[in-house]
matplotlib code that plots the C-alpha trace (Angstrom):
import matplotlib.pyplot as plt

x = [49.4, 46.8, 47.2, 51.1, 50.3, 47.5, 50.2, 52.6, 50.4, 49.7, 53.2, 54.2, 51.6, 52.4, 56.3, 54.8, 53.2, 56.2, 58.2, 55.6, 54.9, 58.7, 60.5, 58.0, 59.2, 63.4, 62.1, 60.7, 63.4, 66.0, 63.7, 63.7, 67.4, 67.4, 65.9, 68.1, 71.2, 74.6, 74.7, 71.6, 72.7, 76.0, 74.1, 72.0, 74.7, 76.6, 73.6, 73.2, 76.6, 77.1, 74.4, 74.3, 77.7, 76.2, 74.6, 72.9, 74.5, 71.8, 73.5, 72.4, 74.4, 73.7, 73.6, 73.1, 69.5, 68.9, 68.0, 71.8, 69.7, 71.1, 69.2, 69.8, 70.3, 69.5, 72.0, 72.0, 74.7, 76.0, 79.1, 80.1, 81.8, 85.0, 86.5, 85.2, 85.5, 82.5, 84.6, 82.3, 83.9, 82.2, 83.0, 84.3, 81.8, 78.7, 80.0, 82.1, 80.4, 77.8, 76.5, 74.4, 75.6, 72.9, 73.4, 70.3, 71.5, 70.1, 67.9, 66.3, 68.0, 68.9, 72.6, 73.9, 77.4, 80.9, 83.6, 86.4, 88.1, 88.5, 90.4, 88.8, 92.1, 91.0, 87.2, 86.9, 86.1, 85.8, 83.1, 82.6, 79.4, 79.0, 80.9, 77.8, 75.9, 78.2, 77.2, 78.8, 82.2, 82.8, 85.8, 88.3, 89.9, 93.3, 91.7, 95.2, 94.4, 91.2, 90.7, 88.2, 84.6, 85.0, 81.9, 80.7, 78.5, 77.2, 74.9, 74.1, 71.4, 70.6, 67.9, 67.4, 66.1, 67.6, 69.8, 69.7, 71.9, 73.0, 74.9, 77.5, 81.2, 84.4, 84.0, 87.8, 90.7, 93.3, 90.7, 91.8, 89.0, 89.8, 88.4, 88.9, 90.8, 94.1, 93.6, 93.1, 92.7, 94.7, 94.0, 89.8, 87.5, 85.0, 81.5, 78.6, 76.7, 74.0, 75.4, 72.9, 72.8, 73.1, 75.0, 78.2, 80.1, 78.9, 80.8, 82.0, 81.9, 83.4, 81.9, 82.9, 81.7, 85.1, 85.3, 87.4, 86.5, 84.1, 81.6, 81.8, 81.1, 78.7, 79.6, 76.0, 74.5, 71.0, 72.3, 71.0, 72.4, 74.1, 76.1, 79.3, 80.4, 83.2, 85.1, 88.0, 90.0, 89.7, 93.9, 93.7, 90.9, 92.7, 95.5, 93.6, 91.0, 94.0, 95.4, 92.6, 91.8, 95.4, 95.9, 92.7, 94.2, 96.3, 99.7, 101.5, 104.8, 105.0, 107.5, 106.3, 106.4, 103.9, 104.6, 103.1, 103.9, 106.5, 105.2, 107.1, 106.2, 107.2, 110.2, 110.9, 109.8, 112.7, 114.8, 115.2, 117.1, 114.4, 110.1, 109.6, 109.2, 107.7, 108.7, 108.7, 106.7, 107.2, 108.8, 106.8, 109.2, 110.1, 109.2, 111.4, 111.7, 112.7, 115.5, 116.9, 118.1, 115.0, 114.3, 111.1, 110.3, 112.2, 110.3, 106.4, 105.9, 102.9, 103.4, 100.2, 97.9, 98.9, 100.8, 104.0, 106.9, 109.8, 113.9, 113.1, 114.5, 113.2, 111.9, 112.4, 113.1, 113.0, 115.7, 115.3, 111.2, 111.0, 108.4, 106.8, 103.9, 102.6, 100.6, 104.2, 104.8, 101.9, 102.0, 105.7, 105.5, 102.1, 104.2, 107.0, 107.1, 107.7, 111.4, 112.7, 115.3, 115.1, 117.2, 115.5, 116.8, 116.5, 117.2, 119.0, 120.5, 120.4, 122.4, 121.0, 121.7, 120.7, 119.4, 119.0, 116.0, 114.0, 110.1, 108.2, 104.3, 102.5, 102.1, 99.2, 95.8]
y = [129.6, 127.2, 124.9, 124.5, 123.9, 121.0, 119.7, 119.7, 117.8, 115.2, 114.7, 113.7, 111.6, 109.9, 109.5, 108.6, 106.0, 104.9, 104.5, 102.7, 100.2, 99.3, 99.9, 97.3, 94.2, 95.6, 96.3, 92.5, 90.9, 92.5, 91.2, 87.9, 88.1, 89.2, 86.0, 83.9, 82.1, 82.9, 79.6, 79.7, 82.7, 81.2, 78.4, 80.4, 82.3, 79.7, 77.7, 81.5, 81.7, 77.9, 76.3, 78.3, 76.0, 72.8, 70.5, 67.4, 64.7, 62.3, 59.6, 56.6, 53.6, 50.4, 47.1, 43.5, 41.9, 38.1, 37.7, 39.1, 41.9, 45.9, 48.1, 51.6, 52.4, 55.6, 57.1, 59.9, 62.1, 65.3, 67.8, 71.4, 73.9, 74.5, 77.0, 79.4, 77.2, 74.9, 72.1, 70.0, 68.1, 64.8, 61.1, 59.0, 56.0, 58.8, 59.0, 55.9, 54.1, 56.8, 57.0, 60.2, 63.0, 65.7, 68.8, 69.9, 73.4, 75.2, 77.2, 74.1, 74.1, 71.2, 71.0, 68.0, 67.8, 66.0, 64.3, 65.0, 62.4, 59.7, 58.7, 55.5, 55.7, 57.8, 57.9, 61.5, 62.8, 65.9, 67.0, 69.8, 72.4, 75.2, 78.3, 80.2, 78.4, 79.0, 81.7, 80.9, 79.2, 76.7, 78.3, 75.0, 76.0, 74.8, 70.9, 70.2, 72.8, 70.9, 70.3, 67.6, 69.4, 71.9, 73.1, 71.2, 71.8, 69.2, 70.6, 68.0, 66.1, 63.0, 60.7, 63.0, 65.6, 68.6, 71.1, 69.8, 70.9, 69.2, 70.3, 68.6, 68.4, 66.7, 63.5, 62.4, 62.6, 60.5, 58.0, 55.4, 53.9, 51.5, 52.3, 49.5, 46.1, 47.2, 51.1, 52.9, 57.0, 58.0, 61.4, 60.7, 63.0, 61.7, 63.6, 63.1, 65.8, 63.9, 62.2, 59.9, 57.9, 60.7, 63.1, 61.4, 64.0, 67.2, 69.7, 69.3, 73.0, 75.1, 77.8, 80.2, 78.4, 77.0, 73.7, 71.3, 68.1, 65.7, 63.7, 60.3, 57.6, 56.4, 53.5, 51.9, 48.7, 49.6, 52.1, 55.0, 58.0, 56.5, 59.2, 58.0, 60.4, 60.0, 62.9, 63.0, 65.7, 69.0, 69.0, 65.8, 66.6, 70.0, 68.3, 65.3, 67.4, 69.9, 66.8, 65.9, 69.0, 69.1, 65.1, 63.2, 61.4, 61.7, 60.4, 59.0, 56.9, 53.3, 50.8, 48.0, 44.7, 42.5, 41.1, 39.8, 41.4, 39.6, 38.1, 36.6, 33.2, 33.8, 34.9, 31.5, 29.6, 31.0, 31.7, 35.2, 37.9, 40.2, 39.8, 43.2, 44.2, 43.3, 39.7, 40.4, 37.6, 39.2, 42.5, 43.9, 43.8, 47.7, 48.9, 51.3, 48.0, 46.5, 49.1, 49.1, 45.3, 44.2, 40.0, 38.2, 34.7, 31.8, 28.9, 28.3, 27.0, 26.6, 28.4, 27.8, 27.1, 29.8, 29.5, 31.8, 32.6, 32.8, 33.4, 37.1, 40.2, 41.5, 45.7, 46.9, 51.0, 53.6, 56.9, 57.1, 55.4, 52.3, 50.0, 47.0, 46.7, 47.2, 50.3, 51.5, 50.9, 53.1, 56.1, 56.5, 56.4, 58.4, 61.2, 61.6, 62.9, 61.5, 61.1, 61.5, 59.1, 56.9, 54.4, 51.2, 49.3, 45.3, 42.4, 39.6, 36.4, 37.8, 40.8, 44.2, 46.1, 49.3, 49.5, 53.0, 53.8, 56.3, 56.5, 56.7, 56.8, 53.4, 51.5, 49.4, 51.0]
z = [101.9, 102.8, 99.5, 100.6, 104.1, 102.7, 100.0, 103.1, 105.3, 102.4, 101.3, 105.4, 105.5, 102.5, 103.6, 107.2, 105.1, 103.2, 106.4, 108.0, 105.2, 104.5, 107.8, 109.6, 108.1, 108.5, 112.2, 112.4, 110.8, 112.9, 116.1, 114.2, 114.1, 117.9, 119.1, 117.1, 118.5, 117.5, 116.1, 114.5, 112.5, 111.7, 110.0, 108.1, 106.7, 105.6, 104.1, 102.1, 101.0, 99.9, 98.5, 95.6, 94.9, 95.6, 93.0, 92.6, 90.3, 88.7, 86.6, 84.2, 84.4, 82.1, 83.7, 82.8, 84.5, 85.2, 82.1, 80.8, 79.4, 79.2, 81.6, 82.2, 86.5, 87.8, 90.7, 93.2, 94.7, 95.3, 94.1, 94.6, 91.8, 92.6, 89.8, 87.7, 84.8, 85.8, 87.1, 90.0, 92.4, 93.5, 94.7, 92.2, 92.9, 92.6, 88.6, 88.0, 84.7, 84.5, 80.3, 81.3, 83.9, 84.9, 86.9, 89.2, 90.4, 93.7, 91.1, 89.5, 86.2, 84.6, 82.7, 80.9, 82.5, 81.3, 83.1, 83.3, 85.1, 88.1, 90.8, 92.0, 94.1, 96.3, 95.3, 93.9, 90.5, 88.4, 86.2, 84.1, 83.1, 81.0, 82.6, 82.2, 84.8, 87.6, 89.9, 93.3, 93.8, 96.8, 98.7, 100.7, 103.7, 105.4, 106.6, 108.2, 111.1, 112.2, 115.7, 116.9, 118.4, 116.0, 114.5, 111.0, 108.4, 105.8, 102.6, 99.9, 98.5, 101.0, 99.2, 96.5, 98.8, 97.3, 99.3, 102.6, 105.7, 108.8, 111.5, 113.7, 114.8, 114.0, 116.0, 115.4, 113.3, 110.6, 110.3, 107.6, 105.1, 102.7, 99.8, 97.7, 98.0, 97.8, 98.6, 102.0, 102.7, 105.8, 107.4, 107.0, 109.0, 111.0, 111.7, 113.7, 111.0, 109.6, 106.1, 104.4, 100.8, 98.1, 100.4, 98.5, 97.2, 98.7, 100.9, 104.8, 106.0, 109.0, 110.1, 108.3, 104.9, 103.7, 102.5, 104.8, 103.4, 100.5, 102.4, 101.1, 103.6, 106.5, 108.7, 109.3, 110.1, 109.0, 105.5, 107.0, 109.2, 112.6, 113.8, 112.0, 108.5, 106.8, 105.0, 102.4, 103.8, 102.1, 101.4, 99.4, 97.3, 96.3, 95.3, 93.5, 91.7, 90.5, 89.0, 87.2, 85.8, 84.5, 83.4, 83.4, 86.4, 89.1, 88.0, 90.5, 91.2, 91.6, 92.1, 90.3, 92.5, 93.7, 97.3, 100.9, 104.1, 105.9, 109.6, 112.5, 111.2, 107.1, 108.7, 111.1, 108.2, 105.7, 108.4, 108.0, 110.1, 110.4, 110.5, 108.8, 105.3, 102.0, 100.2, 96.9, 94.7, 91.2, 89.9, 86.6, 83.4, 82.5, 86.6, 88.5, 90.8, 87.1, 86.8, 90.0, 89.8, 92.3, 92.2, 92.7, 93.6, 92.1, 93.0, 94.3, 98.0, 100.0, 103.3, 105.4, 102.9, 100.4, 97.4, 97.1, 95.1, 97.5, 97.1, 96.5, 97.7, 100.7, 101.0, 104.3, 103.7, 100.9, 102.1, 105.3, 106.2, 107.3, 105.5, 107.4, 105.1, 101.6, 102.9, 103.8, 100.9, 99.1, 101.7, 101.1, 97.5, 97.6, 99.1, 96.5, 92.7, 89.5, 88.1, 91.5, 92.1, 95.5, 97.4, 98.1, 100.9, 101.1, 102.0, 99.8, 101.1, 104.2, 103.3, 103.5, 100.0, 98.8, 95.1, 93.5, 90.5, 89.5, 90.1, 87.2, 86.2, 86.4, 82.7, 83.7, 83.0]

ax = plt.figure().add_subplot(projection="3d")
ax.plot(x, y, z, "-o")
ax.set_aspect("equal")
plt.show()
């Protein structure tokens, strides 16, 4: 009776032990987790749940040096999987003309990565890994609903440094950046969360971990972190990086003419009946615009200082919008599909027409 009451004694001690050793560190943590904020716990949980998605991008680009000789560039930037199938999103400028694309994922490992294709349009781009290396899928969220102050999270790869977040809110809504010469993004978000060089192309976060948007831009006077970000909504780059994946490229319509925005004093100096629209300086053989019966200049003038082709028609609506400029021009056009056919409202003589064609794919590559 003795030796059971010993073993007894031994066996709660031993569990007393157990209990002691392990329950310590759950009792610590949860008084860790007790002095932590609300939004401190929020962050951390997202930062948990995301990361895992987010890469770095390293690429090598070849350039010519004084000298007119080839030398290989190194670049920086960031992406995020987006699909079980390894496809990354990222900014079109973090890849654009790399030879060499490498994948640094959250666990270290290297992976030689493929693209898939561009959009220099809209400056995203989607790459592709081995399905076996993806663990953690980024998740987007409904980036139309967005209100300004609402909470923001930013995870990417700022100056190399791997797997870095910053916090902030959405400082203001349909910014427009132009991201080339002759292309603008509407409907930008703007964030005060800390986005430096190499933060291109990773993930803008709410609080829940959903992706509402692809970092892509800083407005700075000095190149580093000013309190301005710049976001591609998260709704554009579903429906870009879809297209991608599917074509190689985002298809889209066109109209095929080459104008200038008409002004109050183009419109005095040809006398016109209205100051709005686009004059249309040349229509490209085999265009939609071609098809539909559309003119172009005649004959060159020089109206202040610049050299035009004038005595063609003049675009002032397609259905039922009303275009003033060439960005009209694109965000109408940006909005419709391929093969749909359109009525295209000008101006000819000083007679308003309407033309009828139907949109097709651009032929210039």
């Amino acid at each position: 009776m003795n030796k059971i009451n010993f073993y007894f004694k031994v066996i709660c001690i031993i569990s007393l032990s157990f209990v002691f050793i392990y329950l310590k560190p759950i009792c610590a943590n949860a008084q860790n987790s007790r002095n932590l904020s609300q939004d401190e716990l929020i962050n951390m949980d997202v930062f948990s749940k995301v990361s895992p998605s987010v890469v770095n991008i390293s690429t090598t680009t070849l350039q010519m040096n004084f000298w007119m000789e080839v030398i290989p560039k190194e670049g920086q930037g960031s992406g995020f999987i987006i699909d079980r199938k390894g496809h990354i999103l990222t900014n079109n400028h973090v890849v654009a003309n790399a030879q060499t694309i490498t994948v640094t994922m959250a666990d270290g490992t290297r992976i030689n990565a493929v693209l898939v294709g561009r959009d220099p349009n809209t400056d995203l781009a989607v790459i592709k890994i081995p399905v076996e290396n993806v663990s953690v899928v980024a998740v987007f969220s409904d980036s139309s609903s967005l209100k300004v102050g609402q909470k923001v999270i930013a995870i990417g790869n700022p100056f190399g440094l791997s797997h870095t977040m910053s916090t902030g809110i959405v400082s203001a809504l349909e910014r427009t950046i132009r991201i080339s010469s002759n292309y603008q993004i509407d409907g930008i978000i703007q964030t005060d969360a800390a986005i430096n060089p190499g933060n291109s192309g990773g993930p803008l976060l709410d609080s829940s971990g959903h992706v509402i948007g692809v970092n892509c831009a800083i407005y700075s006077l000095s190149g580093g972190y000013q309190g301005i970000g710049f976001a591609i909504p998260g709704h554009t780059a579903q429906k870009v990086s879809s297209q991608i994946i599917e074509h190689g490229r985002v298809p889209r319509p066109w109209l095929g003419v080459t104008g200038v925005t008409l002004t109050p004093v183009l419109a005095k100096w040809f006398s016109l009946a209205i100051t709005e629209g686009i004059l249309v300086t040349e229509v490209i053989k085999g265009s939609p615009a071609d098809a539909a019966g559309i003119r172009g200049g005649n004959r060159k003038a020089m109206v202040g200082g610049m050299l035009l082709y004038i005595g063609g028609d003049i675009i002032t609506g397609i259905e039922d919008s009303k275009i003033e400029d060439l960005d009209d021009l694109r965000h109408i056009l940006d909005k419709m599909s391929l093969d749909t056919t359109i009525n295209i409202h000008i101006l000819r003589n000083n007679k308003k027409i309407t033309l009828k064609t139907k949109l097709k794919e651009s032929n210039i590559r």
